[in-house]
C-alpha positions as CSV (number, residue, x, y, z in Angstrom):
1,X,9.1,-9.0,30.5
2,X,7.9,-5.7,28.6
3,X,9.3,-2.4,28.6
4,X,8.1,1.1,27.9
5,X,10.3,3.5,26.1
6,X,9.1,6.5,24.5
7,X,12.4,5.9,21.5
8,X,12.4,2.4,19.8
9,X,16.1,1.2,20.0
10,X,17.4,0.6,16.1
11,X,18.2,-3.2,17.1
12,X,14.5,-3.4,17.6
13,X,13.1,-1.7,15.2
14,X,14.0,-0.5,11.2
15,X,13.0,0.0,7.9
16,X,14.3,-2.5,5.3
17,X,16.2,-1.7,2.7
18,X,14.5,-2.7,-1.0
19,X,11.3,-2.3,-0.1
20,X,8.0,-0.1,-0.7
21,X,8.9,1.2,3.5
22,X,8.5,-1.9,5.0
23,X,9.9,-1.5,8.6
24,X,10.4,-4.6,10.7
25,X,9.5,-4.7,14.7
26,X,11.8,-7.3,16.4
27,X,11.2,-9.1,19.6
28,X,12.2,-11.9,22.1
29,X,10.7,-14.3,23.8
30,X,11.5,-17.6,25.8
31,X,14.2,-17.8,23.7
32,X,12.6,-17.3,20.1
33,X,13.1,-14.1,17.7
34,X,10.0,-12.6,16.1
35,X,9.7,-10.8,13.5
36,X,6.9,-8.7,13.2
37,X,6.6,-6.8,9.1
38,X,4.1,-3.5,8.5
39,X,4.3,0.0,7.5
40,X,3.7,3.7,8.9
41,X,-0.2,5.0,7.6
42,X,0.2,8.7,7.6
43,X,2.8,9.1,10.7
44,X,1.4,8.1,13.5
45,X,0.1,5.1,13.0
46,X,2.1,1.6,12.5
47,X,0.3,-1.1,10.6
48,X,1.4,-4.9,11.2
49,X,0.9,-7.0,8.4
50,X,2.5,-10.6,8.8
51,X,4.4,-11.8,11.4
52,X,7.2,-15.2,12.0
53,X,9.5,-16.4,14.2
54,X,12.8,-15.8,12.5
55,X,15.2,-18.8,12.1
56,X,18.1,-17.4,9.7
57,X,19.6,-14.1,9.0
58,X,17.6,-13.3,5.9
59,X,14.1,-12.1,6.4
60,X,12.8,-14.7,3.9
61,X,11.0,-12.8,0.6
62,X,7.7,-14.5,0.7
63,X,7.3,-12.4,3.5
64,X,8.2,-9.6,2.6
65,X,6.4,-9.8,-0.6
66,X,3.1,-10.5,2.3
67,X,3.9,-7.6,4.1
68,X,4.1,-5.3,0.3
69,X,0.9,-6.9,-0.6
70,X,-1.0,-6.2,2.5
71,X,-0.1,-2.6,2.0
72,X,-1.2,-2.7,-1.0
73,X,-4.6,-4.5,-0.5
74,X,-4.6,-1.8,2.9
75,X,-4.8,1.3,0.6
76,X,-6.9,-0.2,-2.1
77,X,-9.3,-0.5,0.4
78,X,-9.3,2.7,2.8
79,X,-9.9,4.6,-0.7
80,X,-13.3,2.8,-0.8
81,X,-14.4,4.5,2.5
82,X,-13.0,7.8,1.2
């Protein structure tokens, strides 16, 4: 079941600390926790870079060295249609 809220509850969504403003969306469904990794462009909209189904506490690096990249590779490529 979805909701609609026009405020994001903190337990579902935050930025995480020690890294170039990665934010991590969380959700649940039939009993699994996602994890979905992106960043704000300008400040409206949210871009979603990687996404897992998380199985420990940590949010494992590689993936947030994915999401960094992306970003990266995301801004490389918008100044090309500049």
């Amino acid at each position: 079941m979805f909701e609609e809220t026009s405020i994001i509850p903190k337990q579902y969504f935050k930025k995480l600390a020690g890294t170039n403003d990665i934010w991590e969306i969380r959700a649940i469904y039939s009993g699994n926790i996602f994890r979905l990794l992106g960043f704000f462009e300008q400040d409206e909209n949210f871009i979603i870079t990687n996404g897992f189904i998380k199985k420990t506490q940590k949010i494992p690096l590689n993936e947030i060295n994915i999401a960094e990249e992306r970003k990266r590779i995301y801004y490389k490529r918008m100044k090309l249609y500049e």
